[in-house]
C-alpha positions, 0 to 999 in steps of 0.5 A: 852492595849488601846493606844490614840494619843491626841494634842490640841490646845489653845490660847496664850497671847502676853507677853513682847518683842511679846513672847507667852505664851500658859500657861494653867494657864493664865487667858486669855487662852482657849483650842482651840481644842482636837484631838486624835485616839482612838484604832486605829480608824479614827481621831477626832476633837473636837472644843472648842473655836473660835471665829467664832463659833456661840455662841448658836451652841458653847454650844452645841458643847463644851458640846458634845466634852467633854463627848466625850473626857472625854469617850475616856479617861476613856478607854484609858490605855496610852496617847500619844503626843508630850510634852504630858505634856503640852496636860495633864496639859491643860486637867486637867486645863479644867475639864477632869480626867485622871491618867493613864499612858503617853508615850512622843514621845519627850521624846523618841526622847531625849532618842535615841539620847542619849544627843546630841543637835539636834532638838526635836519639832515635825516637827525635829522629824518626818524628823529624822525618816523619817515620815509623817511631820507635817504640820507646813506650815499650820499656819506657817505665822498666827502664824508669824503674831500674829493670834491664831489658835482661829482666823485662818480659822476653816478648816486649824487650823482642817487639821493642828491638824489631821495632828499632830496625824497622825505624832505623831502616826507614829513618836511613831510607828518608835521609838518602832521599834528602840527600838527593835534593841538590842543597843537601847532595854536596854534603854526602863528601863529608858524611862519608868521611864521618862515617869512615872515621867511625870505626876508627874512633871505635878502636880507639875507644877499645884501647883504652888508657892506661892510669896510674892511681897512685898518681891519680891521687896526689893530683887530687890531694894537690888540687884540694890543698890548692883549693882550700888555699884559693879560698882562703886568699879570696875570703881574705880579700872578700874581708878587706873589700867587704868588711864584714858582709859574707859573700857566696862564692857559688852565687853569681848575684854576690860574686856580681855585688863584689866585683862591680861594687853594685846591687840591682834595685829590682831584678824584675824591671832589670831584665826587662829593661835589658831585654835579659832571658831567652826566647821560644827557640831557647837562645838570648833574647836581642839586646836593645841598642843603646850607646854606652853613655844611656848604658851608663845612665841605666845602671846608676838609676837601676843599681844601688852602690855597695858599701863596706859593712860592720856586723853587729848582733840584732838585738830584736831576737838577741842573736839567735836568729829566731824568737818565740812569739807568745798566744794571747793567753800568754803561752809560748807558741811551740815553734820558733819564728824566723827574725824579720830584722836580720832575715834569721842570720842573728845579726845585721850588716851596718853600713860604713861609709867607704864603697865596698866590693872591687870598683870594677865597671861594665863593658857594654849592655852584653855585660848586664847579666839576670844577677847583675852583671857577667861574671863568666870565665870569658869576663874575668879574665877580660877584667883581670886585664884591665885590672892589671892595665890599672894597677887595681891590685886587689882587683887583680889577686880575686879575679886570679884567684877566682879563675884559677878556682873555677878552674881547680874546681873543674879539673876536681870534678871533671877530669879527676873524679871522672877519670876515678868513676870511669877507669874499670878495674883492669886500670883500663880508662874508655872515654867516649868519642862524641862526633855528633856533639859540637856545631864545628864536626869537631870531636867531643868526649865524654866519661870523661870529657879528654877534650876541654883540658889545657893545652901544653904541659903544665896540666897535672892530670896528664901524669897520670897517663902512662904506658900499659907495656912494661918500659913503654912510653907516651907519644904526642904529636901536635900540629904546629898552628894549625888553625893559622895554616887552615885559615890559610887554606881557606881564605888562600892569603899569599902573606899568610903562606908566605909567613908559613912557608918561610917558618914565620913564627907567628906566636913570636909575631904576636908576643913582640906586638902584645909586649912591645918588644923585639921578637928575639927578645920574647921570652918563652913564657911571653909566646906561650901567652900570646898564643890565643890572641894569635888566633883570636883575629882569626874569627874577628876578635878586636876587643882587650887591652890597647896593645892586643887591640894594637896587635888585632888591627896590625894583623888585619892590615897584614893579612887583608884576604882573611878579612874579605872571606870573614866578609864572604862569609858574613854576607854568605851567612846572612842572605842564606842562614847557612855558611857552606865549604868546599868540604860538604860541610855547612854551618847553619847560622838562621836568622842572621842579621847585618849589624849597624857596625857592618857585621853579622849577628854572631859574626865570630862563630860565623868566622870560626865554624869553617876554620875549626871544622876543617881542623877538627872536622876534616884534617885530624880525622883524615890522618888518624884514618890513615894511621890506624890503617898503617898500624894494621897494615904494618903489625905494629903492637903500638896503639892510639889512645887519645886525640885532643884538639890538634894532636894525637895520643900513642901508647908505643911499645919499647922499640917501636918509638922510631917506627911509630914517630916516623908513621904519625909525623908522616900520617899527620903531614902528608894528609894533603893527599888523602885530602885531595882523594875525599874532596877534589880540592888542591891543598896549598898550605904545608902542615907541621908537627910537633913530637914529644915523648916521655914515661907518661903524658906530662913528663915529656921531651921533644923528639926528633926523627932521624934520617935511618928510617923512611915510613913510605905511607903514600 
């Protein structure tokens, strides 16, 4: 095995609010440099732009260090750096070939902490296993100042490239050491699947999505007519709610005022008294355990009820806001003095008798918040519930609105304007793949996030997602329940498999509980809803409205193997702070504690890690390994552009539609095998997958296989 160790250097456009953007993929950019160690040999460092290199000199040079990379990289068997990723897709932007195999030092990092947030960058790394540093000195203060390295002098930008080899070559010789060791050893199955998944990643990246701006743009101008409207229907209940007290919408502590109907006394000796902040290590401080009837006896000594108000101009400085205060000698001072009565408003609220705000109470203590008490998205929509429970129909049109404002927000900023910033000129859109992000191994993204979106197809901005090939179409294929099916695999339930083999619905199963209903009588709409709670038991949740409650505990009696391995894991996690899989992969869970209810301290993450990662982490990489290859293999035009969740995204040239369904559904399904070959573990539970096509990636029809074409992918 012939190991390198490479880096590189580019330039980086300056992109809004002074953000870099070192993308392979503007146009704008060049690679600066490539430096690697070959077989151990001494570091090389070959330039390739800057701009104090003389142009005729620069020729030569350029043309000299690329036979010179391109030759170490035929030799090379694997290819190491640190978010190799982004080294890769930049060789391969700049004409070099390389398909061998890659080893991430970033990614070793992030597997040996085992999903904990601490720093993953080169320099953090380094200091972590107590290694050569990087020296980031060097460039720190240019790069503050905006200089690239293709403006920094040569000599530092040469010493602070074969210092990043030498520190990723120790770094990589530290892991392997701790690997060794027999706690961490059986995490190498799943390293190396991440690290094979990489490259695949990278090709997707490549392709890129194709957008459509003209459609772009009506989303946007439908977001914001949706916005504005949201707005003016929460200010028009604010007003019927509040009289005239002006609520912020973008202040948690108001928000809090309007939905709970209570103002804190004195926030100081609130989170005291709830024990609200964070600790040394940056996570929640515990709550005190107290009962709800003490809970309830603290809020109404420590808050205040809010009342309807009236305005009325203050007549101390006549509604201005302000007054001059005048010398002793009778002159007028020069600058205006903020109104201590009506704090500079130019008027004051006078209260009304009736109770102002939406009445709406706290749950628990975990509901108390530093402003007042929770107004998170996971809150509101647990109080719209009860807001629909008790016909508070007020409380019900805010609460919907607030949500759906929160949301419209998001998808304006996030994905609508991040599709905007980050789409290059050829219409050509390059998100990022994160595999050294989430606690699970499951994918994130970035510029923009394509991950976090709404599932199904209701979600506008999808539209704007469409073929690159004249008369192509957008093909999504979606596993069917498969987090059901993992936990399933996982907890080796013979009811669950027994559902699943039979082609139970569980959706409908859920809906018919939830909205007490035959399941032939559940409607499609009704299904849809019920989805999350569906998954919900899944990581343990028993909380929400008496007929969900009634679903949670009729799918704990149904399914009673899934609660002894939730309890595996608990006690698991709490003798060892880390939950291990069959897998390689381990969850670190320090300082977990057994509750007096029976349950660990973040039981519901304790239950959820091993069911997403082996969905996201495992299951949906392993297929789109296997149908990268397939396309290669086969020399089908067709490309993979995106993977959200449990699905995967092709952009598929006319007349390929057959070929590439059949290969993806095959891909998707027959991963029990690849399965087996990555980790010597027998897969029980059958998978399935959902096809839709269409024009763009809303507008969308299912799509069924037909019998003619058999795709042999073993």
């Amino acid at each position: 095995m012939t190991i390198t160790y490479l880096d590189v250097e580019t330039t980086f456009v300056k992109g809004e609010n002074r953000r870099s953007d070192p993308s392979p993929f503007h146009p704008e950019n060049k690679l600066v440099s490539v430096q690697y160690s070959h077989d151990n040999e001494p570091i090389q460092f070959n330039w390739f732009y800057h701009k104090d290199m003389d142009e005729m000199a620069s020729e030569m040079t350029v043309g000299e260090s690329f036979n010179l990379v391109q030759d170490v990289l035929d030799k090379t068997t694997v290819l190491i750096g640190h978010n190799i990723k982004f080294d890769l897709m930049w060789l391969w932007e700049s004409g070099f070939n390389y398909k061998g195999q890659v080893y991430d030092t970033m990614i070793g990092e992030y597997t040996l902490l085992r999903g904990q947030k601490w720093g993953l960058s080169l320099a953090d790394s380094c200091i972590r296993r107590k290694v050569a540093m990087k020296k980031s000195d060097l460039t720190h203060d240019y790069l503050k100042d905006g200089i690239g390295f293709d403006a920094m002098p040569m000599d530092t930008v040469q010493e602070y490239g074969i210092a990043d080899i030498e520190s990723t070559k120790q770094l990589h010789l530290a892991q392997e050491e701790i690997f060794k060791n027999s706690h961490n050893s059986p995490m190498r199955k799943h390293l190396m699947l991440m690290n094979k998944f990489l490259p695949i990643l990278a090709v997707i990246e490549r392709n890129g999505i194709k957008i459509d701006f003209t459609t772009l743009e009506k989303v946007r101008v439908d977001y914001e007519i949706e916005q504005k409207d949201l707005k003016a229907k929460m200010e028009e209940i604010c007003r019927e709610v509040m009289g005239d007290t002006n609520v912020n919408f973008a202040s948690p502590e108001q928000v809090s005022q309007l939905i709970y109907s209570r103002k804190v006394i004195d926030k100081k000796k609130w989170a005291e008294a709830f024990n609200i902040g964070l600790n040394e290590k940056g996570k929640p401080l515990m709550r005190p355990r107290i009962g709800f009837p003490q809970f309830a006896s603290m809020i109404k000594a420590m808050t205040t009820r809010v009342h309807r108000t009236k305005a009325q101009h203050c007549h101390k400085c006549h509604g201005k806001g302000e007054f001059f205060k005048t010398k002793k000698d009778g002159q007028r001072w020069k600058k205006a003095t903020k109104c201590p009565a009506c704090y500079g408003a130019g008027y004051i609220y006078i209260p009304l008798p009736k109770i102002g705000g939406l009445t709406m109470n706290p749950r628990d203590i975990f509901d108390a918040s530093a402003n007042g008490f929770a107004t998170d998205k996971t809150t509101l929509v647990r109080l719209l519930g009860i807001a629909k429970h008790n016909g508070n129909i007020k409380a019900q049109e805010f609460l919907k609105s607030t949500v759906r404002l929160n949301a419209v927000d998001v998808y304006l900023s996030s994905f609508v304007g991040g599709i905007s910033r980050n789409t290059r000129s050829n219409g050509l859109l390059h998100p990022k793949f994160n595999q050294c992000v989430t606690r699970t191994t499951r994918l994130s993204s970035s510029d923009p996030n394509f991950q976090n979106q709404p599932r199904g197809s209701t979600f506008p901005v999808r539209a704007v997602v469409v073929s690159r090939f004249e008369n192509g179409s957008i093909l999504q294929a979606d596993y069917s329940q498969l987090e059901f099916r993992i936990a399933a695999q996982l907890c080796g339930d013979e009811t669950m498999i027994k559902d699943i083999l039979s082609g139970s619905d569980v959706h409908k199963y859920t809906a018919s509980i939830i909205f007490n209903k035959a399941e032939a009588d559940v409607t499609k709409e009704e299904r849809t809803e019920a989805k999350a709670h569906t998954f919900k038991p899944l990581y343990g949740g028993t909380t929400g409205t008496p007929n969900e409650m009634e679903y949670y505990k009729a799918f704990v009696e149904k399914y009673p193997k899934l609660g002894k391995w939730h309890d595996t894991l608990q006690t698991e996690a709490i003798s060892t702070g880390v939950v291990t899989m069959y897998t390689g992969q381990q969850f670190a869970f320090p300082d977990t504690k057994r509750l007096s209810n029976g349950n660990a301290s973040g039981a519901p993450s304790i239950k959820n890690y091993p069911v997403q990662g082996l969905a996201g982490g495992c299951v949906v990489p392993l297929a789109l390994i296997h149908l990268q290859n397939e396309i290669v293999r086969k020399g089908i035009t067709s490309k993979i552009i995106n993977t959200v969740h449990d699905s995967i995204v092709l952009d598929v040239y006319p007349g390929e539609e057959e070929v590439v369904a059949r290969m993806t559904h095959d891909a998707m399904t027959k991963v029990d095998k690849q399965f087996e070959e990555q980790y010597n573990v027998s897969w029980q539970v059958p998978l399935a997958v959902d096809l839709e096509i269409g024009k763009d990636w809303l507008d969308m029809k299912e799509y069924n296989l037909t019998n003619s074409i058999e795709c042999n992918i073993n």
